[in-house]
C-alpha positions in Angstrom: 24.1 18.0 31.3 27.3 17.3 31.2 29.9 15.5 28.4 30.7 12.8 30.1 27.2 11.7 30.8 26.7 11.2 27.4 29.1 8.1 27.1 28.1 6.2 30.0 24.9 4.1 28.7 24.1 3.2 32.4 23.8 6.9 33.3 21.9 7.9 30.4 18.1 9.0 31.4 15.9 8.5 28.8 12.4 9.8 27.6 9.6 8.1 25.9 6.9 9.7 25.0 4.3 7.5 23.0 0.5 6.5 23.2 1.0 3.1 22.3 2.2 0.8 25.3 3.6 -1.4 22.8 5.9 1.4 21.6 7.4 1.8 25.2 8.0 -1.9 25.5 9.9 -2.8 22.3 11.9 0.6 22.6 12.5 0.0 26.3 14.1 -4.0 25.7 16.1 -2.3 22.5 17.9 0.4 24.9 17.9 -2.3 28.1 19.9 -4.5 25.2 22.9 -2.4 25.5 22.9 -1.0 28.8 20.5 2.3 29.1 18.4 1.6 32.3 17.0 5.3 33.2 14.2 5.3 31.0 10.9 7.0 31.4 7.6 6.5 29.7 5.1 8.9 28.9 1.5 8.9 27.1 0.1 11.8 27.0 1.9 15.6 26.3 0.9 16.6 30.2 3.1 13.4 31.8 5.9 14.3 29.8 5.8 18.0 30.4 5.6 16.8 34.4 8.8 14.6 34.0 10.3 17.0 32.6 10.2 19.5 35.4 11.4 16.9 37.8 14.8 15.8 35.9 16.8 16.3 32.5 17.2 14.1 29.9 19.5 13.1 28.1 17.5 11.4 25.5 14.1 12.5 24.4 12.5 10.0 21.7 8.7 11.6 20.6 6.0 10.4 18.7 4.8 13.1 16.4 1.3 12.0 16.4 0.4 12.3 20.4 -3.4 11.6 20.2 -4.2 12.3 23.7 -3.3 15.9 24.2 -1.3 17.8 22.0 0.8 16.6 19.0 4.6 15.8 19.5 5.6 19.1 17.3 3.8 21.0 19.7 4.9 19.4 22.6 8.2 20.0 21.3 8.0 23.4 20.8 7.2 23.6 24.7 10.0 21.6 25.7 12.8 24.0 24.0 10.8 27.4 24.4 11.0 26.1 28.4 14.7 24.6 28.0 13.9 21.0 29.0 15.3 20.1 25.1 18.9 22.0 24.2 21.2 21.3 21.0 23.1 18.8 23.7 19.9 16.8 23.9 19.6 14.1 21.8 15.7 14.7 20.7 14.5 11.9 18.2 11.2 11.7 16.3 9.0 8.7 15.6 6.5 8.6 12.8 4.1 6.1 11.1 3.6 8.7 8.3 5.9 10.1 6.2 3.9 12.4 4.4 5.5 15.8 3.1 3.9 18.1 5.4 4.6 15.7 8.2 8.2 15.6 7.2 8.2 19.1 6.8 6.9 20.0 10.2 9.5 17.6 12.3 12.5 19.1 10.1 11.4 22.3 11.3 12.4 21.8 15.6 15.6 20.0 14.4 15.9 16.7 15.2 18.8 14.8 15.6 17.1 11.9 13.5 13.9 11.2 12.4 13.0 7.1 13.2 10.0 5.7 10.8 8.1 2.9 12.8 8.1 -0.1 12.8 11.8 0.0 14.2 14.4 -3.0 14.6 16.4 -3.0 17.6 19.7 -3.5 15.9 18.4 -0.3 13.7 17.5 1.7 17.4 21.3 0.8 18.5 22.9 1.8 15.8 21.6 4.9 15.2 21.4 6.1 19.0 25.0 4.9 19.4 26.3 7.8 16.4 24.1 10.0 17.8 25.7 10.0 21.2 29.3 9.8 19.2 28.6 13.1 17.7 27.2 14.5 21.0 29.5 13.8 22.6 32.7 14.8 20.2 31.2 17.9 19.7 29.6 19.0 22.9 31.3 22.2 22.9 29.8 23.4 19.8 26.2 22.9 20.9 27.2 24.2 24.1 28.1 27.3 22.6 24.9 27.0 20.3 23.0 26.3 23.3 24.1 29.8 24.9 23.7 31.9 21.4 28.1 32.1 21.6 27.9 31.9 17.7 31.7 33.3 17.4 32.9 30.3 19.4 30.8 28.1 17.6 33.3 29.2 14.4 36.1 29.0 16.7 35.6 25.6 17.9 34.5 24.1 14.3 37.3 25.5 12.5 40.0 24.1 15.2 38.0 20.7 14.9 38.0 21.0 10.8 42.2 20.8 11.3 42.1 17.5 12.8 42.2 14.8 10.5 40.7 12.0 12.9 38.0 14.1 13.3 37.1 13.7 9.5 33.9 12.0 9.9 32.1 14.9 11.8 33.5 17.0 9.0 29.6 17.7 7.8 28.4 18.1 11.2 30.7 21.1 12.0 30.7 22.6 8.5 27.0 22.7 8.9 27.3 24.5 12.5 29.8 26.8 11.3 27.5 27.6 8.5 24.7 28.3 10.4 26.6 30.5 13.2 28.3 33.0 10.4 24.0 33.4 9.4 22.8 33.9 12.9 25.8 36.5 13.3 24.1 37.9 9.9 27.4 37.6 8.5 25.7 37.0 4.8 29.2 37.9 2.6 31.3 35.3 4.5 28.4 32.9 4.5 27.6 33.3 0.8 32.0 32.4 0.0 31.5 29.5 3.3 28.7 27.8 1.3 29.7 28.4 -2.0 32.6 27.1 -1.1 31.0 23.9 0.7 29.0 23.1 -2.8 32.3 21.9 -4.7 32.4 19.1 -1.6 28.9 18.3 -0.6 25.7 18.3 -2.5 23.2 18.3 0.9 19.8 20.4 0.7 21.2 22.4 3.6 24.3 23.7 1.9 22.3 24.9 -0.6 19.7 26.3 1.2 22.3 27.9 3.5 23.6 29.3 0.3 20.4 30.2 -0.6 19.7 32.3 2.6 22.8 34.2 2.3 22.2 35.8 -0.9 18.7 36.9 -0.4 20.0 38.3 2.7 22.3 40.7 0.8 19.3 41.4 -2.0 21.3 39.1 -4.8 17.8 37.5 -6.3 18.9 37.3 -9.5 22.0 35.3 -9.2 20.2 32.5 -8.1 16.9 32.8 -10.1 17.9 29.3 -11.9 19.0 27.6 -8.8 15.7 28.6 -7.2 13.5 27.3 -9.6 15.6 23.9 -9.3 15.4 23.9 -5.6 11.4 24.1 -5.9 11.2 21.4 -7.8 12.8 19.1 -5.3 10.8 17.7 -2.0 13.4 17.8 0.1 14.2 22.2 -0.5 10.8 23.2 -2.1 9.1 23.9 1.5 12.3 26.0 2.7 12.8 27.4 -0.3 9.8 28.7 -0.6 9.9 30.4 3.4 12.9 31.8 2.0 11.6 33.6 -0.5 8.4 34.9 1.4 10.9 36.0 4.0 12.7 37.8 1.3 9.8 39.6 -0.4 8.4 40.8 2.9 12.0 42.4 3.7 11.6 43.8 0.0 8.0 45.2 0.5 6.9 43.3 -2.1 4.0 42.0 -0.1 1.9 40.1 -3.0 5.0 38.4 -3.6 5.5 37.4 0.2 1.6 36.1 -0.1 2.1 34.3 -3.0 5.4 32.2 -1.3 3.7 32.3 2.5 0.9 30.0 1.4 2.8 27.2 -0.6 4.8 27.2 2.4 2.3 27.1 4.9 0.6 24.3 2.6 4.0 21.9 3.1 3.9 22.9 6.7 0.7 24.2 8.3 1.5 23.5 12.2 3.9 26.5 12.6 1.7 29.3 14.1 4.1 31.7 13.4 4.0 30.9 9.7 0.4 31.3 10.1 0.7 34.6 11.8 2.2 36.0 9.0 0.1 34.3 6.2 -2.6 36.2 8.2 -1.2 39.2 8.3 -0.4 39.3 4.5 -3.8 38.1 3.6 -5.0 41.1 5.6 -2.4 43.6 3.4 -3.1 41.9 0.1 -7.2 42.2 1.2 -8.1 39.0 1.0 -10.9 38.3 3.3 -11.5 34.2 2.9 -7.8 34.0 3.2 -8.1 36.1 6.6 -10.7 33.7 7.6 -8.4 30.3 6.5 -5.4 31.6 8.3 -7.3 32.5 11.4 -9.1 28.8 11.8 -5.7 27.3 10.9 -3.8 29.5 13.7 -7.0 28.5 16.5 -7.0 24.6 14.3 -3.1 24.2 15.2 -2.6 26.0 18.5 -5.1 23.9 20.1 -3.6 22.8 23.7 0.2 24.2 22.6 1.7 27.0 24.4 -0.2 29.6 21.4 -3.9 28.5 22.7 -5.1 31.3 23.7 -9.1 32.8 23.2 -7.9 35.3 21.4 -7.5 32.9 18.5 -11.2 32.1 18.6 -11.8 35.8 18.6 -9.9 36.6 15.4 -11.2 33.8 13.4 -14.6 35.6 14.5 -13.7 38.4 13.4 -12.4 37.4 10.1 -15.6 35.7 9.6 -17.7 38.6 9.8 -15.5 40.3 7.1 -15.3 38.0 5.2 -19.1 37.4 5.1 -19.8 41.1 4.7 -18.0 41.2 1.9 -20.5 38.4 0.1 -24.3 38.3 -0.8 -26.6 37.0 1.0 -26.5 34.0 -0.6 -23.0 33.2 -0.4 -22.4 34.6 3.2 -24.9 32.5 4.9 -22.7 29.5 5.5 -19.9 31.5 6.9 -21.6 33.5 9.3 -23.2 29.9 10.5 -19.7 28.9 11.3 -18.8 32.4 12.9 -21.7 31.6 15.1 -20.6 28.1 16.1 -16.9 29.6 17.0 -19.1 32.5 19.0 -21.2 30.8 20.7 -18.2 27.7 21.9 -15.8 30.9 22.8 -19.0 32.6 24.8 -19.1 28.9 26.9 -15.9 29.6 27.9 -16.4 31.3 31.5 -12.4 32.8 31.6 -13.0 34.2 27.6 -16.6 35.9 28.4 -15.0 37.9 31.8 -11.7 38.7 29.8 -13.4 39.9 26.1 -17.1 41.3 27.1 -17.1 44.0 24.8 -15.1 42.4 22.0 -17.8 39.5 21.7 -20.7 42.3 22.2 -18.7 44.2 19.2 -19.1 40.6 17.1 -22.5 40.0 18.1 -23.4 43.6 16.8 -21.4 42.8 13.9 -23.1 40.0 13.0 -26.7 41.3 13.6 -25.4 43.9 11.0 -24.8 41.2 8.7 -27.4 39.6 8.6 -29.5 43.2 8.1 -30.9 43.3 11.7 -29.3 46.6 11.9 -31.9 47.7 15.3 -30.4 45.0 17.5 -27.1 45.8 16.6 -27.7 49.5 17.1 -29.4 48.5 20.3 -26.2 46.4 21.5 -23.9 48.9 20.7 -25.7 52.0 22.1 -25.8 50.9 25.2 -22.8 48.3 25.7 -19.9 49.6 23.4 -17.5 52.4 25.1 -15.9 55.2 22.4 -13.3 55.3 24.6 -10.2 53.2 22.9 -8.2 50.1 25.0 -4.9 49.3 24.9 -4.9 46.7 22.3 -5.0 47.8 18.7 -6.7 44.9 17.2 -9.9 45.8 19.6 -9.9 49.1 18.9 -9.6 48.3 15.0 -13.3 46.0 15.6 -14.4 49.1 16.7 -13.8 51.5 14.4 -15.6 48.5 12.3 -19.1 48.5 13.8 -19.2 52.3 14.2 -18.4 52.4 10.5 -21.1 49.5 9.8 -23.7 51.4 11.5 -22.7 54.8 9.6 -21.7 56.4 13.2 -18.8 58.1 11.6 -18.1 60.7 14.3 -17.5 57.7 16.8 -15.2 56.0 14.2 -13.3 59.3 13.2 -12.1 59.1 16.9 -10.9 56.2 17.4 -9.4 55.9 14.0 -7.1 58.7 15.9 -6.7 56.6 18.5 -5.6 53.6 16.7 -3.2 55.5 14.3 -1.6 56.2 17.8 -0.9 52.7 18.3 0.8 51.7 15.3 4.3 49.8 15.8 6.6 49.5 12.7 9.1 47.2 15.2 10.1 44.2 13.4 9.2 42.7 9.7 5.5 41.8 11.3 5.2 44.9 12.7 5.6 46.6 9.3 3.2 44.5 7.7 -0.1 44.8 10.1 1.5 48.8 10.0 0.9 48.9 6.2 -2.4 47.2 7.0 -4.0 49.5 9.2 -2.8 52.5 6.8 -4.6 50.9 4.4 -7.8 50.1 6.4 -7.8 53.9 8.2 -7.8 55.1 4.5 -10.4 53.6 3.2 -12.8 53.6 6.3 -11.9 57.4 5.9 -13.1 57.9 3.1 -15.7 55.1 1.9 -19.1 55.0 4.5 -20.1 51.8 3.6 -19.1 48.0 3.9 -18.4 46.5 0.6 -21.9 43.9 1.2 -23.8 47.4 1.2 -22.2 48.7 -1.7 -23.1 45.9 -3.9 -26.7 46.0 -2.4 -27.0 49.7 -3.8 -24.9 49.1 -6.8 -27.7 46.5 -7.8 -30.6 49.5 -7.0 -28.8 51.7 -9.2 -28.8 49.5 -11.6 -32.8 48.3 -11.5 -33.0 52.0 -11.8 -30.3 52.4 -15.0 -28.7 54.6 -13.2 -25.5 53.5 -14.3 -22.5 56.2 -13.2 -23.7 55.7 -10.1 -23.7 51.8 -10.1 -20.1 52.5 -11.3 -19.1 54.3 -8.5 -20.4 52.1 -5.6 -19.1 48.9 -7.4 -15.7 51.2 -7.6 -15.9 51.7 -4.1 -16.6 48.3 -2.8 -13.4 46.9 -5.3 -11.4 49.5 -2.8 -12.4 47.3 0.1 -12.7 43.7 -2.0 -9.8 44.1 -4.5 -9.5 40.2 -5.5 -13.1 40.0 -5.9 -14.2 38.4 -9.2 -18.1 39.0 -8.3 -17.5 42.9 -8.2 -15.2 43.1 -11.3 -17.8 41.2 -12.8 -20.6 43.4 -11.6 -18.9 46.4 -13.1 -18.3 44.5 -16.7 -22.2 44.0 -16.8 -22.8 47.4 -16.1 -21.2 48.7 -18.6 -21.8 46.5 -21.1 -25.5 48.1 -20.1 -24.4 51.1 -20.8 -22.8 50.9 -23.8 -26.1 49.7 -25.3 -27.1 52.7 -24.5 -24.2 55.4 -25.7 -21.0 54.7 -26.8 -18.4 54.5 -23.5 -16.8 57.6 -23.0 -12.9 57.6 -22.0 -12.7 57.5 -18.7 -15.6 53.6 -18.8 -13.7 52.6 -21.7 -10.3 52.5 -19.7 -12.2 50.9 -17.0 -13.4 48.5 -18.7 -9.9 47.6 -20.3 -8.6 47.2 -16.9 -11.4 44.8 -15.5 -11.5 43.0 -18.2 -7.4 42.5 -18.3 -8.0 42.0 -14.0 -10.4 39.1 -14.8 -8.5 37.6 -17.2 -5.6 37.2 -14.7 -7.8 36.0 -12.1 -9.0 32.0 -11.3 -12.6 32.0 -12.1 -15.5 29.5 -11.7 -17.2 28.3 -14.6 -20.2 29.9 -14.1 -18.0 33.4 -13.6 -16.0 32.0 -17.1 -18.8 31.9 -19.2 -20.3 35.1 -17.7 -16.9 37.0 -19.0 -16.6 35.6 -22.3 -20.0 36.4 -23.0 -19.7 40.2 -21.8 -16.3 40.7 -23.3 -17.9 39.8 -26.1 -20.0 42.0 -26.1 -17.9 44.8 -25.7 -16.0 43.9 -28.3 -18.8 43.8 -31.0 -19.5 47.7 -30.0 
């Protein structure tokens, strides 16, 4: 693409992409109006895509909501990961809805405007015709952006920032120049540049970029007021609050980073990347229906994008059956029912069952286990399931889970071994799934059972008021379930049973300090509510 493209309206090629035929008409007699006569329509995701590959655009105007196929953020995504869209591309949404996550998701690729429909011609011209202004004024900037040549992006801006007829793109290259000094990770100069910036302009990105630049140099508490002001606002609240998960993570404060990740995810849930790492923290923070959400959001999302993959399926599987043996009976029926339906759609797909034989034979065994038909799964594994590890650490790790399950510990021990081998600390994810599997390898070391069976034999114990021991399988299965009211609970009841018995020694009275001050901290049902106050209570009449 070249700059002087841009200014001729009669060379300009044009992209449409819509589902409604009435879209493409009203756009396409606005654009004719003033001289653009290259456009093309599309329907669907797939016809764009295919246009695509045959020309360039100049222009790219997208529906978000692309019923047919895949939505327009996703189709998005694929246009710039395979460079059909640059920074020299003019790349418009259009949007019936302007709800907040909506909002939040198009901000995210970076459009050059945002169109709400219905949409007046005189409304179309005007706005196209600045866009292509600023284009085309400063094409070497997103040129320079375009090739990651951040230092000439500063260059450029700052000679442009010294011509006074170039005042009205003032804002434009500010806000370049401010994001090339953070790309360079330049966080001192970019903290003075923005600062700076605040005394002129009062935009959400100069704070934000401000913002950025401080956490990136650990300076938290400079800006604890500003933060909370910044949440507060719909326009910063959703990067505000990436920020700060972002910063936490960095800061290996990963309850934190949970905490932020899911309001974030909340404003914006189509990024699978954001997902990604909600997951992973979920898994670090042991919290096994937040595994399972994240999972069905990444495989929910990722649905026909370039992330669809059946390896999606097979982690919100997976999830599922921890999640559920970590639940009675009772409570785990309806999610294994759904882990089923994912199973048994991933096991119709020809490609997934030749590629993942033995991971779905791991989750079938898994399953059985679940549901206490220990035999078949026994059965399944013996004579299906390899000791030997693979090269992929997440398969391996679904191993080590059904040996452990079915109390085959000499199995597990080896390919804990194996996947301690594998471990990658590359990268802010990487050290997150790393602290995750130090954490799993340590307590699969040294507890024998899954937290479902604990509680089963905590509840024997108990029939049996044998209460030390009660104590220490409901300890046990809080290692593995750590945000689980049901077990805290469990453990109050018991001893409150036992104190009616003795007076609580040291060691149960601490115990029951903390699990009572855990609960207390925690979001419980009514039913759980009045359960607590009653056995607090109680305690507290000893």
């Amino acid at each position: 693409m070249e700059k002087h493209e841009l200014s001729d309206f009669s060379a300009l090629k044009v992209l449409v992409i819509d589902d409604q035929t009435l879209v493409h008409q009203s756009l396409g007699n606005a654009l004719a109006d003033f001289g653009v006569v290259n456009i093309k329509y599309a329907e669907n995701a797939y016809y764009a895509l295919r246009l695509c590959e045959q020309q360039q655009f100049h222009v790219v105007i997208c529906a978000f909501n692309v019923k047919s196929d895949k939505d327009g953020f996703h189709l998005l995504e694929e246009m710039k990961f395979k460079g059909y869209v640059t920074k020299r591309t003019v790349l418009i949404f259009l949007s019936a809805d302007t709800a907040e996550t909506v909002v939040n998701s198009i901000i995210e690729l970076q459009p050059d405007d945002f169109w709400v429909k219905p949409i007046s011609p005189g409304y179309i011209q005007n706005r196209l015709t600045h866009i292509l202004d600023v284009k085309q004024t400063l094409y070497n900037l997103y040129c320079a952006f375009d090739h990651k040549q951040f230092s000439k992006v500063i260059y450029y801006a700052d000679r442009h920032l010294l011509d006074t007829s170039l005042a009205k793109y003032h804002a434009n290259l500010q806000r370049m120049k401010g994001e090339a000094l953070l790309a360079l990770r330049e966080f001192n100069a970019a903290q003075t540049f923005f600062q700076d910036l605040l005394k002129q302009y009062k935009y959400s990105w100069v704070y934000l970029g401000y913002v950025k630049s401080l956490l990136k140099q650990h300076k938290l508490a400079e800006i604890t007021d500003l933060l909370k002001t910044l949440q507060d606002k719909l326009e910063t609240r959703f990067a505000t609050y990436d920020l700060l998960a972002q910063y936490y993570i960095e800061q290996q404060d990963y309850r934190l980073a949970y905490q932020e990740i899911k309001k974030a995810v909340k404003l914006a849930p189509r990024n699978i990347d954001r997902n990604k790492k909600l997951w992973d923290l979920a898994r670090l923070n042991q919290d096994h229906e937040g595994q399972y959400l994240a999972t069905q959001a990444m495989a929910k999302y990722a649905k026909n994008s370039i992330h669809d993959s059946p390896q999606l399926s097979l982690n919100v599987i997976r999830a599922g059956i921890d999640f559920a043996s970590t639940l009675p009976n009772e409570h785990s029926a309806k999610i294994v029912k759904q882990t089923e339906k994912y199973l048994t759609e991933l096991e119709q797909s020809p490609h997934a069952v030749s590629e993942l034989r033995e991971q779905l034979i791991i989750a079938k065994a898994r399953l059985y286990n679940v549901r206490d038909q220990r035999e078949l799964a026994e059965r399944l594994v013996d004579g299906h399931v390899s000791v030997r590890p693979t090269a992929c650490l997440e398969d391996n790790l679904d191993k080590v889970k059904v040996f452990h399950e079915l109390s085959q510990r000499e199995e597990a021990l080896v390919l804990l071994s194996a996947v301690q081998q594998q471990i990658a600390t590359d990268g802010l994810t990487g050290q997150v799934v790393s602290r995750f599997i130090e954490k799993e390898l340590e307590t699969r070391s040294e507890i024998h059972f899954t937290a479902k069976q604990l509680n089963q034999m905590a509840v024997e114990h108990f029939n049996r008021s044998r209460y030390d021991a009660a104590i220490m399988a409901l300890e046990q299965a809080l290692a593995l379930t750590p945000n689980s009211a049901r077990v805290l609970i469990s453990i109050l009841k018991v001893l409150v049973a036992s104190q009616r018995k003795s007076v609580l020694d040291i060691e149960h009275q601490l115990l029951a300090e903390q699990t009572v001050k855990a609960l207390g901290a925690m979001k419980l049902t009514n039913k759980q509510e009045e359960t607590y106050t009653a056995l607090c209570e109680e305690l507290g009449s000893q």
